[in-house]
C-alpha positions as CSV (number, residue, x, y, z in Angstrom):
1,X,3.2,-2.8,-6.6
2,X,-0.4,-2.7,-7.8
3,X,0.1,-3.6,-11.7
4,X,-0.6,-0.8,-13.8
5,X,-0.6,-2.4,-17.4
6,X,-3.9,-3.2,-18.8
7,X,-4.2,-6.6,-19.5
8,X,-6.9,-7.2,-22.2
9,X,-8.8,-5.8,-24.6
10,X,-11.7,-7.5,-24.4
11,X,-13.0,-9.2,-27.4
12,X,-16.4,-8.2,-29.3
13,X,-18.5,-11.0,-29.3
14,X,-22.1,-11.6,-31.2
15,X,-24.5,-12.2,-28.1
16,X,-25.1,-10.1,-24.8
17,X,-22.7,-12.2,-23.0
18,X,-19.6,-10.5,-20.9
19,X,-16.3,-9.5,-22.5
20,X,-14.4,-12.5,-22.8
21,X,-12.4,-13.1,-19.0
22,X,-9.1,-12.4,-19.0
23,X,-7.8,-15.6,-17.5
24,X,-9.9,-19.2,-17.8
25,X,-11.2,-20.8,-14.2
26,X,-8.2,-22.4,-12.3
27,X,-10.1,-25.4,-12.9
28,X,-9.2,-25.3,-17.0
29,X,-5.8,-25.3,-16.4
30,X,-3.5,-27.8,-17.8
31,X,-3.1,-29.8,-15.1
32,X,0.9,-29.9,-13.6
33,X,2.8,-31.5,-11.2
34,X,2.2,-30.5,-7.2
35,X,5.4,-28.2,-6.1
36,X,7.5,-30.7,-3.5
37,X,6.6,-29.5,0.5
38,X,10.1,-30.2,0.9
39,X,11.0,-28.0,-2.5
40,X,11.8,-24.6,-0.1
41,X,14.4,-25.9,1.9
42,X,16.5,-28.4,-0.5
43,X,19.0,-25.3,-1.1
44,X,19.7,-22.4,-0.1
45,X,18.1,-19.1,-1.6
46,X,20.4,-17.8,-4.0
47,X,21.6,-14.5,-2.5
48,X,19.2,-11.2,-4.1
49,X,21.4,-8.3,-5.5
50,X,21.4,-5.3,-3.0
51,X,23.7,-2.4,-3.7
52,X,25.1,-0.4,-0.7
53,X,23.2,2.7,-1.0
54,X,19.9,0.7,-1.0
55,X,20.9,-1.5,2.5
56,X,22.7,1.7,4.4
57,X,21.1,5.4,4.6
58,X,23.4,8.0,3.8
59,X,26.3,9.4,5.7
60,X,25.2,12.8,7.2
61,X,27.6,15.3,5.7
62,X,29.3,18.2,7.5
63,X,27.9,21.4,7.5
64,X,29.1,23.6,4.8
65,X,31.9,25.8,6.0
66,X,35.8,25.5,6.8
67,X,36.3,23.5,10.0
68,X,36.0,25.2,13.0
69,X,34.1,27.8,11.6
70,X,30.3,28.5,13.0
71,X,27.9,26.7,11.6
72,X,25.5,28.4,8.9
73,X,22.2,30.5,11.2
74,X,19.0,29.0,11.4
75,X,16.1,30.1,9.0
76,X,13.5,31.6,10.9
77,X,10.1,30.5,9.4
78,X,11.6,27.5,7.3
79,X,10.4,23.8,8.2
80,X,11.9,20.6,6.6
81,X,10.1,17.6,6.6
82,X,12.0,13.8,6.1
83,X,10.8,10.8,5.2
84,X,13.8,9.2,6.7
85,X,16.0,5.8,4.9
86,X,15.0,2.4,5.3
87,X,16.7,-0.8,3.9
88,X,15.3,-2.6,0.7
89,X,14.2,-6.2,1.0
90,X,16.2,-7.6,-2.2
91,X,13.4,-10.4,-2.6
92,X,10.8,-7.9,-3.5
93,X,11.2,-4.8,-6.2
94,X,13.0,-1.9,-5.8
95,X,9.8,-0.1,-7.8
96,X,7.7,-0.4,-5.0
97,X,9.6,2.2,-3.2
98,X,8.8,5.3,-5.3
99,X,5.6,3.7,-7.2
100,X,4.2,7.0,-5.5
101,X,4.8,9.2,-2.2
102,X,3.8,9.3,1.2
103,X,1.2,11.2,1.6
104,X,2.1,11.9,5.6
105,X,4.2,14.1,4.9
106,X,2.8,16.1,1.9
107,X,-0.2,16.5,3.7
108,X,1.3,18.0,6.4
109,X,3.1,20.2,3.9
110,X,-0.6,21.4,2.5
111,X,-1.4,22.3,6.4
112,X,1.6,24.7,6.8
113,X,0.5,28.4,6.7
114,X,1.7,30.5,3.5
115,X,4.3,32.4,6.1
116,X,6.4,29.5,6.3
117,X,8.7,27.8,4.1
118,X,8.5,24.3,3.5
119,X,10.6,21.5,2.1
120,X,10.5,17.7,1.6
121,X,13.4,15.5,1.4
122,X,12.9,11.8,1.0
123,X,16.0,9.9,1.8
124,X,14.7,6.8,-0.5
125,X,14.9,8.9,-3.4
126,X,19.2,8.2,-3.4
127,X,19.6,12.1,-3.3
128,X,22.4,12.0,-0.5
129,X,22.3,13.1,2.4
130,X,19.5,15.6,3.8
131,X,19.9,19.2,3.5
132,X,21.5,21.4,6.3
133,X,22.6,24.6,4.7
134,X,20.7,26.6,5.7
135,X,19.8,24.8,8.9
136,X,16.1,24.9,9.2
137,X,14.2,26.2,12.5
138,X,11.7,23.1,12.9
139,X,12.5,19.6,11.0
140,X,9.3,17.2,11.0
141,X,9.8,13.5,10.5
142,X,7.9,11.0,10.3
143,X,8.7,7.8,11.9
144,X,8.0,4.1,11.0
145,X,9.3,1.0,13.3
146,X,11.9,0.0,10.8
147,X,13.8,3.3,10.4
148,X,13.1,4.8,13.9
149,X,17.0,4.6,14.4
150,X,17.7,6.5,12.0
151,X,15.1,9.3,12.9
152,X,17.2,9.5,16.5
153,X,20.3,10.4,14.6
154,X,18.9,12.3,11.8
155,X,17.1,14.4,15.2
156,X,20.5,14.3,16.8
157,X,22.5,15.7,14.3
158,X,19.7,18.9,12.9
159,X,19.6,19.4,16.8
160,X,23.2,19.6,17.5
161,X,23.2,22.9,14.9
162,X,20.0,24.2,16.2
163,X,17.3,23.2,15.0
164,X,14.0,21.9,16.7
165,X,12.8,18.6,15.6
166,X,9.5,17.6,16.1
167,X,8.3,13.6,15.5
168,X,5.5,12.0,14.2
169,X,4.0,8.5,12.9
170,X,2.9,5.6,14.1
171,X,6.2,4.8,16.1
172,X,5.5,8.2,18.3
173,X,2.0,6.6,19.3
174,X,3.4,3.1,19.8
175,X,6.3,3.8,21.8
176,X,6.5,7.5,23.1
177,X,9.0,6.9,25.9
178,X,11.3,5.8,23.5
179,X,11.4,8.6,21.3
180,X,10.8,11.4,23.7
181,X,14.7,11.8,24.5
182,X,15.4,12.2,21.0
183,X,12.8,14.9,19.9
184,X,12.3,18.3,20.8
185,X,8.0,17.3,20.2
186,X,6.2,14.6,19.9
187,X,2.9,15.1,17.9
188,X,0.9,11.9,18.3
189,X,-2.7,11.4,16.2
190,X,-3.5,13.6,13.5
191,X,-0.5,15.5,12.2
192,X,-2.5,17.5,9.5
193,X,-4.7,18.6,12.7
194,X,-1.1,19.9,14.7
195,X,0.8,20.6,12.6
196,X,-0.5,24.5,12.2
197,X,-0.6,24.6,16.6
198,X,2.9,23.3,16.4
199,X,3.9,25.8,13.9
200,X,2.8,28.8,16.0
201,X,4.4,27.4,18.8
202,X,8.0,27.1,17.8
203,X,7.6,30.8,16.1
204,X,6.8,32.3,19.8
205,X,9.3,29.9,21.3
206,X,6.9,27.9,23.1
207,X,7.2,24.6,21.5
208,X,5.7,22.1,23.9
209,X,7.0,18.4,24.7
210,X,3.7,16.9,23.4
211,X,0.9,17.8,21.0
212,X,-2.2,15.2,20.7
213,X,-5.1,15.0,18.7
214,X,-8.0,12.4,18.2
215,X,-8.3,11.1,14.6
216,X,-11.9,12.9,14.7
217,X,-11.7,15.8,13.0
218,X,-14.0,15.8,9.6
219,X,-11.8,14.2,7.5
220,X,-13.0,16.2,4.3
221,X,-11.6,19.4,5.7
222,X,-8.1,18.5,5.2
223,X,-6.3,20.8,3.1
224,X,-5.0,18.9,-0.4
225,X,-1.4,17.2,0.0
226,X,1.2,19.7,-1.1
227,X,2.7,17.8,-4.4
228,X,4.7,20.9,-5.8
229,X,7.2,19.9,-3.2
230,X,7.7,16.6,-5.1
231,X,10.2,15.6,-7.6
232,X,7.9,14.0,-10.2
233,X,11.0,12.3,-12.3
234,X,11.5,10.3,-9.4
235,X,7.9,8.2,-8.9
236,X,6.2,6.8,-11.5
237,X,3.2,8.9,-10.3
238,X,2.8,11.8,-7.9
239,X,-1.1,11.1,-7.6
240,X,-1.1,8.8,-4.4
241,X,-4.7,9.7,-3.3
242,X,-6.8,9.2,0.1
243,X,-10.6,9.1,-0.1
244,X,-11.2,7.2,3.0
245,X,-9.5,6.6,6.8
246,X,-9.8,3.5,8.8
247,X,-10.5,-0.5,8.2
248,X,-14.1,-2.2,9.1
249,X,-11.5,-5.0,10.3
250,X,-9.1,-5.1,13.1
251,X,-7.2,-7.8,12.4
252,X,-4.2,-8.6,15.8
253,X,-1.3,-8.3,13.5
254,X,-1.8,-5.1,12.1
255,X,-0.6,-1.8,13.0
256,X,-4.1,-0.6,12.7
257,X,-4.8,-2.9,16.1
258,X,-2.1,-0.6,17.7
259,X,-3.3,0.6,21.1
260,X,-4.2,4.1,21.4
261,X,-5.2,4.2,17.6
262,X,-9.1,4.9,17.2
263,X,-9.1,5.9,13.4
264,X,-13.0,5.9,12.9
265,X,-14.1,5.2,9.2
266,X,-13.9,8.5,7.7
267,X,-14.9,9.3,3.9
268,X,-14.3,12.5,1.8
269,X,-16.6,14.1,-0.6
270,X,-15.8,11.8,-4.2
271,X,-15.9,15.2,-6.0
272,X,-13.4,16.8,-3.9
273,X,-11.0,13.5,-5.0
274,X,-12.0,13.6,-8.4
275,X,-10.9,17.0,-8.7
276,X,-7.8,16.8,-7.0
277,X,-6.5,13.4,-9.2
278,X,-7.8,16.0,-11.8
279,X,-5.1,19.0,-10.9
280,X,-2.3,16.6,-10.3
281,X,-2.4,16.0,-14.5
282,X,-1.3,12.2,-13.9
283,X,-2.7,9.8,-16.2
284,X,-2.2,6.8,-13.2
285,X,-3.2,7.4,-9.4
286,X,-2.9,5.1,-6.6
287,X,-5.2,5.2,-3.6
288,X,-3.5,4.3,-0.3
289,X,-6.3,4.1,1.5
290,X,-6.3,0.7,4.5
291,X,-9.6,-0.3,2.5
292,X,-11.0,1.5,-0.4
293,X,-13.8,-1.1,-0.6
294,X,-15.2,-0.5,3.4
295,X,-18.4,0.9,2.3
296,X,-19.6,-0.2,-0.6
297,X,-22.1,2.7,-1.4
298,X,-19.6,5.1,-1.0
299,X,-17.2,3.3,-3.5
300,X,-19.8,3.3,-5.9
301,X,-20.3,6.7,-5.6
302,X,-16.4,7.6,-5.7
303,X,-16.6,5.2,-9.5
304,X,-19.3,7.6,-10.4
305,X,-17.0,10.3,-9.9
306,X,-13.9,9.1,-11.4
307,X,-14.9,7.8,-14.5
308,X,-15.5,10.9,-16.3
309,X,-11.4,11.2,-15.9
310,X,-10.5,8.4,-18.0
311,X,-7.7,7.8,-15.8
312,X,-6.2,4.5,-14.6
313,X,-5.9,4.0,-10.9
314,X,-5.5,1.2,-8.1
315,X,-6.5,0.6,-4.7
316,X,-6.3,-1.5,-2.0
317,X,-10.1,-3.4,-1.2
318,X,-11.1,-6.8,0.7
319,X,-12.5,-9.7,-1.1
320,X,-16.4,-8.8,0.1
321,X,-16.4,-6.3,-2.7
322,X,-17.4,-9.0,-4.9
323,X,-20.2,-9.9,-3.4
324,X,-21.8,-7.2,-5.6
325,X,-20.1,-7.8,-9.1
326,X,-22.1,-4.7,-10.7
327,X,-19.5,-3.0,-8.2
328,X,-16.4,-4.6,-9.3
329,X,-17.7,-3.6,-12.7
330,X,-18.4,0.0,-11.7
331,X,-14.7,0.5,-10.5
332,X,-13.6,-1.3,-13.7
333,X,-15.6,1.5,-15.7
334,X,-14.3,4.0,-13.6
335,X,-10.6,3.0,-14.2
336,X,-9.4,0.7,-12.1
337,X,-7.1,-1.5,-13.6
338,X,-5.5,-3.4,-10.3
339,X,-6.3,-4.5,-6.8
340,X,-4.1,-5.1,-3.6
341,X,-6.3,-8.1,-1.9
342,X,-4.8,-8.7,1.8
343,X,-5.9,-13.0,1.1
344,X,-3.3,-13.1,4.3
345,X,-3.5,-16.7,4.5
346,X,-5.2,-19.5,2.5
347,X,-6.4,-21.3,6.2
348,X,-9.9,-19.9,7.7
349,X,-8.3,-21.0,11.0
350,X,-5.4,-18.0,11.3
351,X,-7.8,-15.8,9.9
352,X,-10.3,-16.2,12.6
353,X,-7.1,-15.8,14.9
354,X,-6.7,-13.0,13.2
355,X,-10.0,-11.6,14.1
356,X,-10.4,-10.7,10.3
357,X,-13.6,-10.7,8.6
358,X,-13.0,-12.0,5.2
359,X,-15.0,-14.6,2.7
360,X,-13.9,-18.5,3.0
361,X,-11.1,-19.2,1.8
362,X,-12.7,-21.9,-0.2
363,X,-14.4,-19.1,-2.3
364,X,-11.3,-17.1,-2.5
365,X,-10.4,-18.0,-6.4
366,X,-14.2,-17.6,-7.2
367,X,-13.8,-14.1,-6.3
368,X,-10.4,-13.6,-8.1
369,X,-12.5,-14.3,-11.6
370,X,-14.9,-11.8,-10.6
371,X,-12.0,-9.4,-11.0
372,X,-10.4,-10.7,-14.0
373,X,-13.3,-11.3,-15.6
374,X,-13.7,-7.4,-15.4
375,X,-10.4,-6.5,-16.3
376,X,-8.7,-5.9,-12.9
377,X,-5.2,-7.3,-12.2
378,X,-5.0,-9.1,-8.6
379,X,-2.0,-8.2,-6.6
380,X,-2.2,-10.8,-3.3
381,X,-0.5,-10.1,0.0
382,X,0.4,-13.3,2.5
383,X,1.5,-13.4,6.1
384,X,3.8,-16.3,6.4
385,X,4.4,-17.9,10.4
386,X,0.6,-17.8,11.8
387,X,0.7,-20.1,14.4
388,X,-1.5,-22.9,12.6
389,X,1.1,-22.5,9.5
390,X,3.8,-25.5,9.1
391,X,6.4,-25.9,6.7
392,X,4.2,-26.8,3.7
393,X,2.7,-23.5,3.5
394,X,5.2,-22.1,1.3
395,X,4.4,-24.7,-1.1
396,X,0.5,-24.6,-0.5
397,X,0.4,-20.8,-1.1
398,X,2.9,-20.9,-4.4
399,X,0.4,-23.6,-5.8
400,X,-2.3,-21.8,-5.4
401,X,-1.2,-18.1,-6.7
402,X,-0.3,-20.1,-9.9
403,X,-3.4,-22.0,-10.2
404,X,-5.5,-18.8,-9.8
405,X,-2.9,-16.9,-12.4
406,X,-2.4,-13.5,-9.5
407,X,-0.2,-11.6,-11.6
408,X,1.4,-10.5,-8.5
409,X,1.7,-11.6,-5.0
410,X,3.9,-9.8,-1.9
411,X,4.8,-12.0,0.9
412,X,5.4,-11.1,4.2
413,X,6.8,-12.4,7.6
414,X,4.2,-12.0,10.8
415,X,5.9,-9.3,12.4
416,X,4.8,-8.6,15.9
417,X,4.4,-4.9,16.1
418,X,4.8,-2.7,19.6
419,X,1.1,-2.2,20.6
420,X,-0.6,-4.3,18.8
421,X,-2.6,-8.0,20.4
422,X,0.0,-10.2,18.2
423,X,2.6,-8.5,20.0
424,X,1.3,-8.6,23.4
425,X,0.9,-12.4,22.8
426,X,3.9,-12.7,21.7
427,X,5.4,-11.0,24.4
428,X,3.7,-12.9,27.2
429,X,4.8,-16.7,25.6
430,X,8.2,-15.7,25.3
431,X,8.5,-15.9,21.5
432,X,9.9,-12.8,20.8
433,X,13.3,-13.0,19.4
434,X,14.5,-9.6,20.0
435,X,13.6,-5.8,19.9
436,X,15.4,-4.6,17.0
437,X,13.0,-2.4,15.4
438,X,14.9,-2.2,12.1
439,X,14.1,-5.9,11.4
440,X,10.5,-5.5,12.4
441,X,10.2,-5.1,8.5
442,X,8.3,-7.9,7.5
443,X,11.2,-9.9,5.8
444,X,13.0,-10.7,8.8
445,X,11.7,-13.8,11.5
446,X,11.8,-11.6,15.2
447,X,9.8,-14.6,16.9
448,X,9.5,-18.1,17.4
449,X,6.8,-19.6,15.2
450,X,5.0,-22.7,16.5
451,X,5.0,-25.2,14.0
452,X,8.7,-24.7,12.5
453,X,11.9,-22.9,12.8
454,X,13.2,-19.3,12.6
455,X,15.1,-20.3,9.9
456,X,12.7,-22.6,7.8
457,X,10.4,-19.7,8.0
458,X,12.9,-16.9,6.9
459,X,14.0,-19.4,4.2
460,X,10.3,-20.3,3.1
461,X,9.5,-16.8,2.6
462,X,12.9,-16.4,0.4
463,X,11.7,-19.4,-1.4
464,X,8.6,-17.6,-2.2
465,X,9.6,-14.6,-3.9
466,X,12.2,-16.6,-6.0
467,X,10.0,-19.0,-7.3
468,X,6.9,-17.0,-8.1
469,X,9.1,-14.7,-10.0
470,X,10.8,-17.0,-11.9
471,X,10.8,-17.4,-15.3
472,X,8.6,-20.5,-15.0
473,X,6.3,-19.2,-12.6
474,X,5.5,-16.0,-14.5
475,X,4.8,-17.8,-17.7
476,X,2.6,-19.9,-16.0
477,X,0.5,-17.6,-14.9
478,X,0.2,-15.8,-18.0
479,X,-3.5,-14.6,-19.0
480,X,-5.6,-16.9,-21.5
481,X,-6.2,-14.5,-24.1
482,X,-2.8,-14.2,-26.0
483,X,-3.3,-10.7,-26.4
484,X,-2.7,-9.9,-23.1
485,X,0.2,-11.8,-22.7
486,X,2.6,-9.1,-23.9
487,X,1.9,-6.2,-21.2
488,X,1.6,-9.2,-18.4
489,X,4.8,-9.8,-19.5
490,X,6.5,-6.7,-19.7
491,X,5.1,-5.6,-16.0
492,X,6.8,-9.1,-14.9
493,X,10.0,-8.5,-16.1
494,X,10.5,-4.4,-15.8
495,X,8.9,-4.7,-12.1
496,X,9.8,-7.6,-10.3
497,X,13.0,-9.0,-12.0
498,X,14.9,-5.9,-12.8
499,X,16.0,-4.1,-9.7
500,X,19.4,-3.6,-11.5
501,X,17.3,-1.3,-13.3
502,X,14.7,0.5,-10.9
503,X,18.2,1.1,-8.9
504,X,19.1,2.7,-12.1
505,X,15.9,4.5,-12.5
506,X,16.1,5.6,-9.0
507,X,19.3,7.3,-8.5
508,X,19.2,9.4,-12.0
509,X,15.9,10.7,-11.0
510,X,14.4,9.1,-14.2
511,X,11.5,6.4,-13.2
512,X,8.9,9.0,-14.2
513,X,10.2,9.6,-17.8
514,X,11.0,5.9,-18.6
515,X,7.5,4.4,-17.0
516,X,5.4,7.1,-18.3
517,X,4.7,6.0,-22.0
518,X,4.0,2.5,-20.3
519,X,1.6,3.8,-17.6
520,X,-0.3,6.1,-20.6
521,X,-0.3,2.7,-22.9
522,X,-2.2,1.1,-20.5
523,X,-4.6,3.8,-19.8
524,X,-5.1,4.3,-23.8
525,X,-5.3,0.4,-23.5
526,X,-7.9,0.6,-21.0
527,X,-10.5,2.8,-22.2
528,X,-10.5,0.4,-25.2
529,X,-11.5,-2.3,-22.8
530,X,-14.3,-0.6,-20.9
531,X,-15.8,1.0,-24.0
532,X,-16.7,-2.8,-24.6
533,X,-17.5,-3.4,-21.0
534,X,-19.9,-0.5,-20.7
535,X,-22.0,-1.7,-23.9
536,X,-22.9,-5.1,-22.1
537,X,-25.1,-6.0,-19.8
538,X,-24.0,-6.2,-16.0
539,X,-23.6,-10.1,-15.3
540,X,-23.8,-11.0,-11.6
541,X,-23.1,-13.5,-9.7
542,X,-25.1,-14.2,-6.3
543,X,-22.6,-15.4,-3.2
544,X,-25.5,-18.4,-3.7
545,X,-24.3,-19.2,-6.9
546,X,-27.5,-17.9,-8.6
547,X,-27.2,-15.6,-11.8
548,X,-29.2,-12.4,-12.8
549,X,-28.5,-9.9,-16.0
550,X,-29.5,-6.2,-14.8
551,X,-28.8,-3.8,-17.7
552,X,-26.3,-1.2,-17.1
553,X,-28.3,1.7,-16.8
554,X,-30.4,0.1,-14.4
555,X,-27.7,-0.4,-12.0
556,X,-26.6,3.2,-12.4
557,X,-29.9,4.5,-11.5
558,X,-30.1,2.9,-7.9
559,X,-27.1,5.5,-6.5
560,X,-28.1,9.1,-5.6
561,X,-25.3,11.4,-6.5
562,X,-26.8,14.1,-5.5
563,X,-25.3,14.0,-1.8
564,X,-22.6,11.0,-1.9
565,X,-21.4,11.9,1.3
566,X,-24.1,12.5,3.6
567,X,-25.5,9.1,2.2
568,X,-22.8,7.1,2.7
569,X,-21.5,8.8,5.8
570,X,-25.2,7.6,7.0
571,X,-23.9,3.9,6.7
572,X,-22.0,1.5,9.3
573,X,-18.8,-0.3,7.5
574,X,-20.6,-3.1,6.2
575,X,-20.4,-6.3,7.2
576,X,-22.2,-8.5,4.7
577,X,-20.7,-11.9,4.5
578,X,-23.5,-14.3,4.9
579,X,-22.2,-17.7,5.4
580,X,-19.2,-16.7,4.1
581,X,-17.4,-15.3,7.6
582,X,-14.4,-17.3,9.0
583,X,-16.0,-19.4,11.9
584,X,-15.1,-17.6,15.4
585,X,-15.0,-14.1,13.8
């Protein structure tokens, strides 16, 4: 999860200087002792808490009725769309689960004409089984690797009582063959852009076997997501927002790298997302977007936009944003309180592999300060088993999230996805392990790495998650500034090391109502901080290590608002990394 408490309120200070950072360079650390290479694998993981309902979807119920008696008529005009079960990995929060909601779904829901009904039933919500009475004409579902078993039987059993089902998601582009027997439809590409067709089609009785659509329709034209349909009590926020489509990278192991997938790098009018975080009344939004940070103009006009709010949000971006720290300090202003940085890996080799287009890894902690020392929180995602990783990555990448005090990290397992170069590669050395979709999940080893074991990797990566949410590890990383070590600590302990009690939270429908004071805290918090922030000078730092002080306004001056879009939509996905790019990208 992308933290959402606030950590500082930055302290006044007599000169023109920055707020004070809220953690010290790595380098001030007390120094400690190095963690053991051989520290993963002396003992066994101690087994993770995982209750039943959060490992097995729910058991489809009979139709209502007394056996043998018909079962109830379908609906005419009423669509249901699922966001089928998957299982929890008990190494990494529960929260993360209903932080916020697709957005696949509900946006589908905002394309479906007023005529029709429409409901949404997420299965990860501990609600039971989906609803059936009555039976609806057309059920949508979306359809992920992991859970694409269950889809087949949930498409089974609504079929069996009449229904049509139609499918969707990245599994439908990936492996259509495989799905086709189980769906009445495929719609493969943009749902939002088929859905309506679709529609039509099953109301004249016409439904076709496939629908397909290019994701090159103008991306600002899609209606608003549908969140009425939600049940707020059960995510800490409803306002998971989308201002952008697609990734300047195109990294092997993703699922963006899938073939077939051409997602060009689309941007929507920052007004138009202002206004709709606006509506949905959340003080906290989350932006889902692959790569908030692609183009760096239109970020700073989408800051420019959202500040006015005084909201709290978080986003997924790439290191390169702080090449420009007057950026990282824009989104700060604008109320961003915590970033999801894919580091991936801490060698430049598997990156280049990788074919992504990141900074060195040697300047990787540099550009962690630049966004503590604006207030952001640093959430870091690593793949574990690249084929130039050994057995002493686990330690490596432990020692370094602690040196550089990320106050959260996610780990997960290279998984070769269907489609996608890893998996072709994979495929043609003879590494894969099996094709059981439903442990293509990132926690679970599915191929042979190079330089170890199936099970030293699946052990290393349990490693991982235990200690760097210990109680050591988490009060080693604390933040400098004392005052922020109460709201570090509190996120810690009620995120990652209580799924006893998101399970809790979860199945009585409550995680809204309990997180809610917490999430408006840190946004009261916040605008404390950048009040501060706003009344000093922007300090940057040059990738060359050279330093210039450009007043705020300054700064501000240099972006036409007047026409975000059309300027931004006028610029390439940049790719300015200097002598920073991983050799061979």
């Amino acid at each position: 999860m992308l933290n959402i408490l606030q950590q500082s309120e930055a302290e006044p200070t007599p000169s023109a200087a920055s707020p004070r950072p809220l953690h010290a360079p790595a380098a001030a650390a007390h120094p400690r002792r190095r963690i053991d290479p051989h520290e993963p694998f002396r003992h066994l993981p101690r087994p993770r808490w995982q209750p039943r309902e959060m490992r097995e979807a729910p058991p489809l119920a009979p139709l209502a009725g007394a056996e043998g008696s018909p079962p109830p008529p379908v609906r005419l005009r009423y669509a249901l769309l699922i966001n089928p079960f998957y299982p929890k990995d008990p190494h990494a929060s529960f929260g993360k689960h209903v932080l916020t909601p697709t957005l696949a779904l509900t946006s589908v829901a905002g394309a479906t004409p007023p005529e029709w009904e429409v409901r949404y039933w997420d299965e990860n919500l501990l609600q039971g089984p989906p609803p059936a009475d009555p039976v609806p004409q057309l059920v949508g579902i979306t359809v992920h690797l992991t859970f694409a078993q269950r889809a087949y039987e949930l498409a089974r059993w609504y079929r069996a009582r009449g229904a049509k089902v139609v499918f969707g998601g990245l599994h439908i582009l990936s492996c259509p063959e495989e799905a086709r027997p189980h769906a009445d439809a495929l719609a493969i590409g943009e749902g939002v852009a088929l859905w309506p067709r679709i529609l039509r089609d099953a109301e004249a009785g016409e439904l076709k076997p496939e629908y397909s659509s290019a994701f090159d329709t103008p991306y600002r034209t899609d209606p608003p997501p549908r969140r009425k349909l939600l049940s707020r009590n059960s995510f800490l926020t409803t306002s998971s927002l989308i201002a952008t489509r697609g990734c300047h990278n195109r990294c092997g192991f993703c699922y963006l790298a899938t073939d077939g997938l051409r997602m060009p790098y689309q941007m929507r009018d920052p007004e138009q997302i202002a206004a709709e975080f606006a509506e949905d009344a959340q003080p906290y939004g989350v932006f889902i977007d692959n790569n908030l940070g692609s183009n760096h103009t239109y970020l700073r006009a989408l800051c420019l936009a959202l500040r006015p709010l005084e909201k709290i949000w978080s986003a997924a971006v790439t290191l390169d944003v702080t090449d420009d720290p007057a950026l990282v300090r824009e989104m700060a202003l604008a109320g961003c309180t915590g970033v999801f940085i894919g580091f991936e890996s801490l060698s430049d080799g598997n990156l280049a592999w990788a074919k992504k287009r990141t900074p060195r890894t040697v300047d990787y902690a540099r550009r962690v300060r630049v966004f503590h020392d604006n207030g952001i929180q640093v959430n870091g995602s690593f793949v574990l088993g690249f084929d130039e990783d050994h057995p002493d990555v686990f330690a490596t990448t432990a020692e370094w999230v602690e040196d550089n005090r990320l106050e959260c990290a996610t780990f997960h397992i290279l998984t070769p996805y269907p489609g996608t170069p890893l998996y072709r590669q994979m495929e043609a050395e003879g590494r894969l392990l099996h094709r059981d979709w439903s442990r293509y999940d990132t926690a679970h080893v599915v191929f042979q790495p190079r330089h170890m074991t199936p099970e030293q990797l699946a052990q290393g990566y349990a490693w991982l998650y235990q200690r760097l949410f210990s109680h050591a590890s988490i009060w080693r990383r604390r933040p400098e500034d004392w005052r922020a070590v109460a709201p570090y600590m509190a996120m810690s302990y009620l995120y990652k090391r209580s799924n006893r009690f998101w399970h809790m939270l979860i199945r009585a429908g409550l995680v809204h109502t309990v997180w809610w004071p917490l999430v408006e805290w840190s946004r009261r918090r916040h605008l404390t901080y950048r009040a501060e922030l706003a009344a000093t000078p922007v300090d940057t730092h040059g990738i060359d290590g050279t330093r210039s002080v450009v007043p705020h306004v300054e700064v501000a001056e240099q972006i036409e608002v007047s026409a975000p879009v059309r300027q931004a939509e006028a610029l390439s996905a940049p790719a300015r990394y200097g002598n920073l790019v991983s050799p061979g990208v």
